[in-house]
MIKELUM-439193 format. One record per residue (C-alpha): residue number from 1; residue in three letters; x, y, z. Coordinates in steps of 0.5 Angstrom, whole numbers, always signed. Each point is the difference from the previous one (the first is absolute). Layout:
N
<r><seq>NUM</seq><type>ala</type><x>X</x><y>Y</y><z>Z</z></r>
...
//
This chain:
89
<r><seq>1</seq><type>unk</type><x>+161</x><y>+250</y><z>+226</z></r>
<r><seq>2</seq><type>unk</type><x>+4</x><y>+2</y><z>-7</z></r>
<r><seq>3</seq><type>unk</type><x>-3</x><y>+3</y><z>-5</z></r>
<r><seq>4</seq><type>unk</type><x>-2</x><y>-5</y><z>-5</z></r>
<r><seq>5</seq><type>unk</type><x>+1</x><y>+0</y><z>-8</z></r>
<r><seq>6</seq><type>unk</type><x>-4</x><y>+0</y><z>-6</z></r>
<r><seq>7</seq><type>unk</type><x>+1</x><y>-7</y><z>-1</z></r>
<r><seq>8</seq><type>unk</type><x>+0</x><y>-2</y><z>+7</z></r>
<r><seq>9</seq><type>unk</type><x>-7</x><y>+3</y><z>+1</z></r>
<r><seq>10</seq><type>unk</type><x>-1</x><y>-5</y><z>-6</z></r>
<r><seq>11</seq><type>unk</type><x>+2</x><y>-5</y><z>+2</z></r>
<r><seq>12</seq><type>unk</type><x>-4</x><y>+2</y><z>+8</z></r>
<r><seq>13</seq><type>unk</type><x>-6</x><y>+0</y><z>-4</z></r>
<r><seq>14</seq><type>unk</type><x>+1</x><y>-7</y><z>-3</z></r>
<r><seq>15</seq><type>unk</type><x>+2</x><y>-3</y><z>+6</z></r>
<r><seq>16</seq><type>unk</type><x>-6</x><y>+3</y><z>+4</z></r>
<r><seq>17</seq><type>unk</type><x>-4</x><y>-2</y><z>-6</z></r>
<r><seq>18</seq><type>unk</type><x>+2</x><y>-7</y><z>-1</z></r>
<r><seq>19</seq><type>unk</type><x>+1</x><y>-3</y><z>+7</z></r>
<r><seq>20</seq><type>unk</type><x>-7</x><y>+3</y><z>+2</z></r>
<r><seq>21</seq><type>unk</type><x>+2</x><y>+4</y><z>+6</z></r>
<r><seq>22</seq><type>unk</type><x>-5</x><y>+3</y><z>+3</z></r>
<r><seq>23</seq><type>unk</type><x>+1</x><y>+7</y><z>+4</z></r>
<r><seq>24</seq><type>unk</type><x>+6</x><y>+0</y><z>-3</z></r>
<r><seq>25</seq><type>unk</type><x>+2</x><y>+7</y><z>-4</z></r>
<r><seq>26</seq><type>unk</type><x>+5</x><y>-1</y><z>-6</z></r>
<r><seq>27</seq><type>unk</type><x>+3</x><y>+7</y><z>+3</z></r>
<r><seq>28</seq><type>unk</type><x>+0</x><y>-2</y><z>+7</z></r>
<r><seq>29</seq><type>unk</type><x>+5</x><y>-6</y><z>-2</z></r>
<r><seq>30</seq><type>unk</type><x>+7</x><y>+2</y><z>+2</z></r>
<r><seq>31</seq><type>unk</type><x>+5</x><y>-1</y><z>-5</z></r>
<r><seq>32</seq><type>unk</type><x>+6</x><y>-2</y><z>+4</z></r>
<r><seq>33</seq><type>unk</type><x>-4</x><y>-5</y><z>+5</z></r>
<r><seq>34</seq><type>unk</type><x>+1</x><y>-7</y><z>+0</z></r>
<r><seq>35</seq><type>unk</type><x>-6</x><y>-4</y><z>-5</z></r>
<r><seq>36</seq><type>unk</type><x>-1</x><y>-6</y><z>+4</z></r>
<r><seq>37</seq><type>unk</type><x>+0</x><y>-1</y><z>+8</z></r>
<r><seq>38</seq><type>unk</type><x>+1</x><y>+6</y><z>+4</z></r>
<r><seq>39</seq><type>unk</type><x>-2</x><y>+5</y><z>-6</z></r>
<r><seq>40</seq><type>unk</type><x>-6</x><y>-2</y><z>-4</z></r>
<r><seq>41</seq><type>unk</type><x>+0</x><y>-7</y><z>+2</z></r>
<r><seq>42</seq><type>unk</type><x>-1</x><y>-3</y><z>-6</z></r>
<r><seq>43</seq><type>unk</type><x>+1</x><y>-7</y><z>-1</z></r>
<r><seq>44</seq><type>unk</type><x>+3</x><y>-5</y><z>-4</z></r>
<r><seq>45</seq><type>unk</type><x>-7</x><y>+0</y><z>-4</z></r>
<r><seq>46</seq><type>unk</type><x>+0</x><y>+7</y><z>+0</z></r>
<r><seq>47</seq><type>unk</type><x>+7</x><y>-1</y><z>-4</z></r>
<r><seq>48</seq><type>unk</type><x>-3</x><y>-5</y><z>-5</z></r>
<r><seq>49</seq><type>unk</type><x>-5</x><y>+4</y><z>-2</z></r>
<r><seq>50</seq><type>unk</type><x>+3</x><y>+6</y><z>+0</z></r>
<r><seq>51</seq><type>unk</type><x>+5</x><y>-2</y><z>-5</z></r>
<r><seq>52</seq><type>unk</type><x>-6</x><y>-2</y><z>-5</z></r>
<r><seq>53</seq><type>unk</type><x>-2</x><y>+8</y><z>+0</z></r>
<r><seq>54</seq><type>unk</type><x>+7</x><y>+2</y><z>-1</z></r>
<r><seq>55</seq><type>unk</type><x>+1</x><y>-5</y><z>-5</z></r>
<r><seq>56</seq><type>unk</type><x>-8</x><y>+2</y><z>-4</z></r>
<r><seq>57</seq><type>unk</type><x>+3</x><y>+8</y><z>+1</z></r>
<r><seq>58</seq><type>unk</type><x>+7</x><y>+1</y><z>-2</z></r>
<r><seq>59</seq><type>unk</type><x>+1</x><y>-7</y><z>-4</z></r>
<r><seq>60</seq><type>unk</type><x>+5</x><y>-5</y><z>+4</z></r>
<r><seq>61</seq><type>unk</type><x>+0</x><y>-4</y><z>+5</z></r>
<r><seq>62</seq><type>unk</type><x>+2</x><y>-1</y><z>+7</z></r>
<r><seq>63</seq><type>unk</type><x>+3</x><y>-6</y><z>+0</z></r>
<r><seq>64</seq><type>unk</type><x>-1</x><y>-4</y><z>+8</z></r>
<r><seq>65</seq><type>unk</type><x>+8</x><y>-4</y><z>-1</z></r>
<r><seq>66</seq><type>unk</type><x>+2</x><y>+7</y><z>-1</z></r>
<r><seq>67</seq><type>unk</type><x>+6</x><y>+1</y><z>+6</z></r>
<r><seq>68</seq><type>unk</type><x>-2</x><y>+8</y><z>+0</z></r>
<r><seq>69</seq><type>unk</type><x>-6</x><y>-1</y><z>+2</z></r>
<r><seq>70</seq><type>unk</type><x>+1</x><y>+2</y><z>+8</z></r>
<r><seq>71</seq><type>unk</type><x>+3</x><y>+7</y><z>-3</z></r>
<r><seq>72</seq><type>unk</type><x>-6</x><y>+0</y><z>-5</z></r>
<r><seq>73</seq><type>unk</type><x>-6</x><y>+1</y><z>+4</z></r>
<r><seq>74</seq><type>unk</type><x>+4</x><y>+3</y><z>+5</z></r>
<r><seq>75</seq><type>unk</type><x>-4</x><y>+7</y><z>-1</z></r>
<r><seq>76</seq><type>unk</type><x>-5</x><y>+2</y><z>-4</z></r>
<r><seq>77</seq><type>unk</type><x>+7</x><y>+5</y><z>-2</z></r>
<r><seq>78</seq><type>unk</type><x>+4</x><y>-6</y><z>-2</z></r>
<r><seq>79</seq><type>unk</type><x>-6</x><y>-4</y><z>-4</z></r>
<r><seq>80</seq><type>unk</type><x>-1</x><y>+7</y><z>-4</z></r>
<r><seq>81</seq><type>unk</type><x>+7</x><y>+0</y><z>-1</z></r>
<r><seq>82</seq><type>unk</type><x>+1</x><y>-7</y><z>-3</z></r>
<r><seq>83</seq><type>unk</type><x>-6</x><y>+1</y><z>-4</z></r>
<r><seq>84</seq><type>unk</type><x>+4</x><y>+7</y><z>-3</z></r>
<r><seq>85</seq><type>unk</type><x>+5</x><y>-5</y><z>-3</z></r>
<r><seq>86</seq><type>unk</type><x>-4</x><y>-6</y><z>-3</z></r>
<r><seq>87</seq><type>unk</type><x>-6</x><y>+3</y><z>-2</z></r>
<r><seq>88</seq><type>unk</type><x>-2</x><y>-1</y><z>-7</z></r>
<r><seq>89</seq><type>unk</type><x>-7</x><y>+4</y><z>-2</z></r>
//
């Protein structure tokens, strides 16, 4: 497993958080595994609700028609990244 980041020790917190994940330890989430199916079998749901808490956190939304969107929930590494760069607050 890869060392996490500042922002995406953030973001683990949120998601934990957010999503209720019980048993699931924010530093125990590998950065680089995949978020849904295999990784940490999330769901479509899970994605819903997910982008709310990143919208309310760090003030832009995630939008469900966005082509990307199978690359940005790739990771926790690569939702992390995309909120580096559209961040506002």
């Amino acid at each position: 497993m890869s060392e996490m980041t500042a922002a995406e020790r953030e973001l683990a917190e949120l998601l934990v958080q957010s999503l209720n994940l019980d048993g699931v330890a924010p530093e125990g989430i590998d950065p680089e595994a995949p978020l849904f199916g295999a990784g940490l079998g999330l769901d479509s749901i899970d994605a819903l609700e997910l982008s709310l808490a990143i919208s309310k956190q760090y003030g832009f939304q995630l939008r469900s028609d966005n082509d990307d969107n199978r690359r940005i929930f790739g990771s926790l590494r690569a939702l992390s990244a995309h909120i580096e760069q559209h961040k506002t607050g």
